[in-house]
Biotite code that builds the C-alpha atoms (Angstrom):
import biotite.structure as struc

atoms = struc.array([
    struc.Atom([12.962, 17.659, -41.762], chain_id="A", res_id=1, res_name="UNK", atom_name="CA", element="C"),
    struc.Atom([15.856, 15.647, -39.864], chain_id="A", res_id=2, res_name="UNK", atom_name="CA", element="C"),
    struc.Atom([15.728, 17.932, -36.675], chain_id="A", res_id=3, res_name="UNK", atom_name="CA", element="C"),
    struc.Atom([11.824, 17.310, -36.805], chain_id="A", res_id=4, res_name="UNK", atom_name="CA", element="C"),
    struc.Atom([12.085, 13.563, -36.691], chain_id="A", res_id=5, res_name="UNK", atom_name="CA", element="C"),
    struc.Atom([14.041, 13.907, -34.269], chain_id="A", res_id=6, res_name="UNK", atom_name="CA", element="C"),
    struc.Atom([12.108, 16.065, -31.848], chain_id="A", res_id=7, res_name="UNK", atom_name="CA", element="C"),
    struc.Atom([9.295, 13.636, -32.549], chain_id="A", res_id=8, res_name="UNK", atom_name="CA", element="C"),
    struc.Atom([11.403, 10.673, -31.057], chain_id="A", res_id=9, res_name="UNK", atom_name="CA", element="C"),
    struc.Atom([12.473, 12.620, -28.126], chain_id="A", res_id=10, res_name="UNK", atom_name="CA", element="C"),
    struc.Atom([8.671, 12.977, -27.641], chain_id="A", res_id=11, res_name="UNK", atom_name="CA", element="C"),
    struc.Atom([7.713, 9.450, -28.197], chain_id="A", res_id=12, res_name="UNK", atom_name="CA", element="C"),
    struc.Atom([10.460, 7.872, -26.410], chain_id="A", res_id=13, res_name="UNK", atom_name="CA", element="C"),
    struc.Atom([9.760, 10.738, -23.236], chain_id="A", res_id=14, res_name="UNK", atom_name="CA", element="C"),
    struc.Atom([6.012, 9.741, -23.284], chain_id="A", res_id=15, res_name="UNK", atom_name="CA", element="C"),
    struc.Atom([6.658, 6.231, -22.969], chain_id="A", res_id=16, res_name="UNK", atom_name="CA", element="C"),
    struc.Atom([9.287, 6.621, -20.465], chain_id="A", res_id=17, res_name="UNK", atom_name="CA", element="C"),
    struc.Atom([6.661, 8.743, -18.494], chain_id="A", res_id=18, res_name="UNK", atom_name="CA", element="C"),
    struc.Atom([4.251, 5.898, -18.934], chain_id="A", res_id=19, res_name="UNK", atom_name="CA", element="C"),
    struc.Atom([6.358, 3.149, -17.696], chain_id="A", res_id=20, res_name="UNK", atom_name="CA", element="C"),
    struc.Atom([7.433, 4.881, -14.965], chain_id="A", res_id=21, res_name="UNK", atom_name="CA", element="C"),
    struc.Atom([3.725, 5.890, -13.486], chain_id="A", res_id=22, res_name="UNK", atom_name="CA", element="C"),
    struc.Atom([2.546, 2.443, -14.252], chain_id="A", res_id=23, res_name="UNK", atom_name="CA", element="C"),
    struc.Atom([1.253, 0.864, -10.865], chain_id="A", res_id=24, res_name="UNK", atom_name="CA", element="C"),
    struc.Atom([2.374, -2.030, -8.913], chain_id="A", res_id=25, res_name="UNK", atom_name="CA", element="C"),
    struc.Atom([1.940, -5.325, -10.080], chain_id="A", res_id=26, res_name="UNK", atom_name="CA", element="C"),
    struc.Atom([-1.583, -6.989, -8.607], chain_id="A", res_id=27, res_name="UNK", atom_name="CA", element="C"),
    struc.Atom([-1.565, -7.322, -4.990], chain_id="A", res_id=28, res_name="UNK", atom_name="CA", element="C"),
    struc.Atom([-0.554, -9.852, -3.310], chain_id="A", res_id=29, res_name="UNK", atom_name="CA", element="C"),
    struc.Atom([-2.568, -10.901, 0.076], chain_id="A", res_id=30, res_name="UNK", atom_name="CA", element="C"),
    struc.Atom([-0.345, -13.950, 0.942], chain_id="A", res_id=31, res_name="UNK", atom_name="CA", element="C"),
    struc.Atom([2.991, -11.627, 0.344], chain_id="A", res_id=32, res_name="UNK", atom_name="CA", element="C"),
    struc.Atom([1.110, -8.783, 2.620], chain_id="A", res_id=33, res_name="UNK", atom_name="CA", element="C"),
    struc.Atom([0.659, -11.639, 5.364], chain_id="A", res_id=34, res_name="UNK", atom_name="CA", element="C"),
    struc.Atom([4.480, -12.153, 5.765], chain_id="A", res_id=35, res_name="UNK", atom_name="CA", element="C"),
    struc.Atom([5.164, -8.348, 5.397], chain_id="A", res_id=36, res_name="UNK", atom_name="CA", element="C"),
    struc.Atom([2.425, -7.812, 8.005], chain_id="A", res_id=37, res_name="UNK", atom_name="CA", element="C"),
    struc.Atom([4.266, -10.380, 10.120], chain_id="A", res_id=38, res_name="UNK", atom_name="CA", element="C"),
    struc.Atom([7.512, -9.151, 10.085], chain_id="A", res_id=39, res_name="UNK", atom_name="CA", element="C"),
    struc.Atom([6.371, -4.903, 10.045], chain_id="A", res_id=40, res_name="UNK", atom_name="CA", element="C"),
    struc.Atom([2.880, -4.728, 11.811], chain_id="A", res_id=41, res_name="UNK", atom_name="CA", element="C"),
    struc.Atom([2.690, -7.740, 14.205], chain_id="A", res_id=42, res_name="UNK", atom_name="CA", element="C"),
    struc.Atom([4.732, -6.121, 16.936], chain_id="A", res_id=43, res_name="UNK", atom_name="CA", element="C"),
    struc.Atom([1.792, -3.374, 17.549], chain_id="A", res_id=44, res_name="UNK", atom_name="CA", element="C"),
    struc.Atom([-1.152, -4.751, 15.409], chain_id="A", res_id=45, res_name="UNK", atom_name="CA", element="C"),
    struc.Atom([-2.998, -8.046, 16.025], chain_id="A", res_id=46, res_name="UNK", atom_name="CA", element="C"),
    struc.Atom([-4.312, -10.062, 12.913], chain_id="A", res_id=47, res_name="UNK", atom_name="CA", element="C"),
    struc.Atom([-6.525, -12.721, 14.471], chain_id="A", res_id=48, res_name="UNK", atom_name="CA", element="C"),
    struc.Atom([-8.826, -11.038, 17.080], chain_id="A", res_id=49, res_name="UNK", atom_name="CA", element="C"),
    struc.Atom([-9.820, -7.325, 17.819], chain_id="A", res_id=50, res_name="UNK", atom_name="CA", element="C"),
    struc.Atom([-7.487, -6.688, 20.618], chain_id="A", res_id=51, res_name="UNK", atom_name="CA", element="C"),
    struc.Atom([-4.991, -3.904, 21.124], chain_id="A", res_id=52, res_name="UNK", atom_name="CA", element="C"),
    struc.Atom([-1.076, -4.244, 21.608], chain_id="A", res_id=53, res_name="UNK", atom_name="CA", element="C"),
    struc.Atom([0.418, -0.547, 20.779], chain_id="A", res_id=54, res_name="UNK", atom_name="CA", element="C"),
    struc.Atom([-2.117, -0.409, 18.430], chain_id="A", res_id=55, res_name="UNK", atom_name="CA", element="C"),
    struc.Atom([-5.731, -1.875, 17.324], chain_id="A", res_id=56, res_name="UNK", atom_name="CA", element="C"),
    struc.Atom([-6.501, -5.525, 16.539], chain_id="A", res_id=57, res_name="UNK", atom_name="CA", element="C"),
    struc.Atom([-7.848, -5.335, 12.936], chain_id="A", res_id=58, res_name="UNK", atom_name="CA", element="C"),
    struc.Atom([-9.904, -8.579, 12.879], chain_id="A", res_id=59, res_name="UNK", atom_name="CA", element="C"),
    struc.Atom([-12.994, -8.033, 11.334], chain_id="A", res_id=60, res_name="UNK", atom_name="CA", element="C"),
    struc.Atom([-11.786, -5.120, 8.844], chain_id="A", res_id=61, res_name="UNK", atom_name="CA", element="C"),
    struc.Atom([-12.937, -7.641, 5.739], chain_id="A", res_id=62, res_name="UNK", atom_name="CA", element="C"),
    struc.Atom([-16.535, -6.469, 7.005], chain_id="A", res_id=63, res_name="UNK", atom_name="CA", element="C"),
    struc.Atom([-15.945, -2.503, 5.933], chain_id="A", res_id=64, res_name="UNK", atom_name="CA", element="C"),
    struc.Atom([-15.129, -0.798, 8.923], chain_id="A", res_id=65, res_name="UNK", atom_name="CA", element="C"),
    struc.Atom([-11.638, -0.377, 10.865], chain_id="A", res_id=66, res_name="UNK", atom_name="CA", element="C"),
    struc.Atom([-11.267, -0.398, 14.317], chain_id="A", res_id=67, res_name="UNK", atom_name="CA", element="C"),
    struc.Atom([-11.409, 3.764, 14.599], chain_id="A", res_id=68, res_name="UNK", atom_name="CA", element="C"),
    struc.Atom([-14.966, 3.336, 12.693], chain_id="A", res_id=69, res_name="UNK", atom_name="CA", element="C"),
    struc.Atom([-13.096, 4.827, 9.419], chain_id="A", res_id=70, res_name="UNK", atom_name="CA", element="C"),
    struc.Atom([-14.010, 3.159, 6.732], chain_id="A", res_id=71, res_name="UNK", atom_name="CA", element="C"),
    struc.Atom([-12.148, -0.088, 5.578], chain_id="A", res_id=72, res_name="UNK", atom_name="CA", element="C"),
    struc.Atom([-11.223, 0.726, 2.223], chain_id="A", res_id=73, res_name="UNK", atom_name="CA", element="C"),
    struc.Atom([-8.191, -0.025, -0.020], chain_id="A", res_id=74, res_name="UNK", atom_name="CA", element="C"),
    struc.Atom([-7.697, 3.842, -0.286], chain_id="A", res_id=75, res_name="UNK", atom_name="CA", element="C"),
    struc.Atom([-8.069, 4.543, 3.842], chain_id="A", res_id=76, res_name="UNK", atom_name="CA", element="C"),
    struc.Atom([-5.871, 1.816, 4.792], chain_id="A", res_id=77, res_name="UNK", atom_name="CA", element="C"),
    struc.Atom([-3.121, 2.436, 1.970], chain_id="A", res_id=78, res_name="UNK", atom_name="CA", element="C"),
    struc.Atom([-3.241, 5.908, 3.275], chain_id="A", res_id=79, res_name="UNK", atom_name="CA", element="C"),
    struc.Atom([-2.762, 4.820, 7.298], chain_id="A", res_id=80, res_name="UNK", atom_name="CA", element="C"),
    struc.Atom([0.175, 2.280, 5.957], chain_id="A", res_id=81, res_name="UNK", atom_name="CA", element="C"),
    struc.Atom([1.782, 5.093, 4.094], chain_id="A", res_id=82, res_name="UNK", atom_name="CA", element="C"),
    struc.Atom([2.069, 7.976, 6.118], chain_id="A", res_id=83, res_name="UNK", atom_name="CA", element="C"),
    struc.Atom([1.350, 6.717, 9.607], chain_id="A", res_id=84, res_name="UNK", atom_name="CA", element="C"),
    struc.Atom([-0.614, 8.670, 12.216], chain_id="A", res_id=85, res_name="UNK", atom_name="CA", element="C"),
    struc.Atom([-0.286, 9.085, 16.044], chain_id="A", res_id=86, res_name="UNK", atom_name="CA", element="C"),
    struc.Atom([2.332, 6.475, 17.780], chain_id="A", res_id=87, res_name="UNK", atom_name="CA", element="C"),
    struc.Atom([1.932, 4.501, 14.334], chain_id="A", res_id=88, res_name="UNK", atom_name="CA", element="C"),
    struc.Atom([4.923, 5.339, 12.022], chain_id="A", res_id=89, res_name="UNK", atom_name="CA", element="C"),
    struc.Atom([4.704, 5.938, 8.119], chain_id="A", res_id=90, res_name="UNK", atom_name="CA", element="C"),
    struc.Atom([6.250, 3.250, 6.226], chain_id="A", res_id=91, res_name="UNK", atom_name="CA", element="C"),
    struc.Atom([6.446, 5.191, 3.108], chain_id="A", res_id=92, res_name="UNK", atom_name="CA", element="C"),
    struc.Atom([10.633, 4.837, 3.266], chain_id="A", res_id=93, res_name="UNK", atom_name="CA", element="C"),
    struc.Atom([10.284, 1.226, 4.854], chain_id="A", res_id=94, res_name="UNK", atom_name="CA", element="C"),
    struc.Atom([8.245, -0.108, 2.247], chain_id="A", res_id=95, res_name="UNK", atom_name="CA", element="C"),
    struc.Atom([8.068, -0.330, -1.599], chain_id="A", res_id=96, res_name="UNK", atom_name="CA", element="C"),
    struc.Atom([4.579, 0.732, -3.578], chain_id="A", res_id=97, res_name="UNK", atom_name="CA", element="C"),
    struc.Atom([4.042, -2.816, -3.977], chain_id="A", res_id=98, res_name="UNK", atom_name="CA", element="C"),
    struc.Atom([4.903, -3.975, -0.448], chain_id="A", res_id=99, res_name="UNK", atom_name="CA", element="C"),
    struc.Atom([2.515, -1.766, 0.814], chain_id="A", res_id=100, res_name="UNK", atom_name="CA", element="C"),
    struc.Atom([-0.012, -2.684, -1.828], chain_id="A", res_id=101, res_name="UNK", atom_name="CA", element="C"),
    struc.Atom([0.290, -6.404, -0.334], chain_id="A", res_id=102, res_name="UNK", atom_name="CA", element="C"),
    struc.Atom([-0.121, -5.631, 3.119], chain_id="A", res_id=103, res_name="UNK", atom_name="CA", element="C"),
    struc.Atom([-3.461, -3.251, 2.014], chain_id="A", res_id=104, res_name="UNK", atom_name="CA", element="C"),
    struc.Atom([-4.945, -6.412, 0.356], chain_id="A", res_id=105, res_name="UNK", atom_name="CA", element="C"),
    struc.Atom([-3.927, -8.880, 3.463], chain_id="A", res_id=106, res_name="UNK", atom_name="CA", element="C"),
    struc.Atom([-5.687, -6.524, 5.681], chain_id="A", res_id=107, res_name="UNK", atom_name="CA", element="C"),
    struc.Atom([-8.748, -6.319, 3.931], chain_id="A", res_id=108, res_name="UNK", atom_name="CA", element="C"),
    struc.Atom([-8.814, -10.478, 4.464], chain_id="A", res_id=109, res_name="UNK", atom_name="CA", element="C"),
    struc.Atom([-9.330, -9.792, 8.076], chain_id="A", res_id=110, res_name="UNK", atom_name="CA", element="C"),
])
């Protein structure tokens, strides 16, 4: 009886340890994204207007549609933030789940 209580607490406590550690980022945070985006994406990415540095301008993005015609969505943009593509590196390493989460929502203000 002992050595089944405690392979039920091993369980319990595993399961919740496994639930705390896949729970997702906090709520995003646009006006934390806008300073991340600042400091990260400026450089090559231009918030205010359409035009290109290294690469596209993404204003106008709020509207559905990013500047490669893909479209604007939390999922398509979280994926181009994480893992980069072409001259654009992936900021997987650079950034934390919820950093990137933030600059996803400020991006989808534009």
């Amino acid at each position: 009886m002992r050595l089944t209580q405690v392979v039920f607490t091993g369980i319990v406590l595993s399961v919740c340890v496994a639930i705390l550690l896949s729970a997702p980022p906090e709520k995003a945070d646009p006006v934390a994204g806008k300073a991340i985006f600042q400091e990260k994406c400026a450089e090559c990415h231009n918030a205010d207007n359409k035009e290109t540095k290294d690469g596209p301008g993404f204003a106008g993005v709020k509207n559905g549609k990013l500047p490669s015609g893909r479209p604007a969505t939390h999922d398509v943009i979280l994926d181009l933030v994480t893992k980069g593509q072409e001259s654009m590196p992936a900021f997987k390493e650079l950034l934390s789940e919820q950093q990137r989460e933030d600059v996803v929502a400020y991006v989808m203000t534009l």
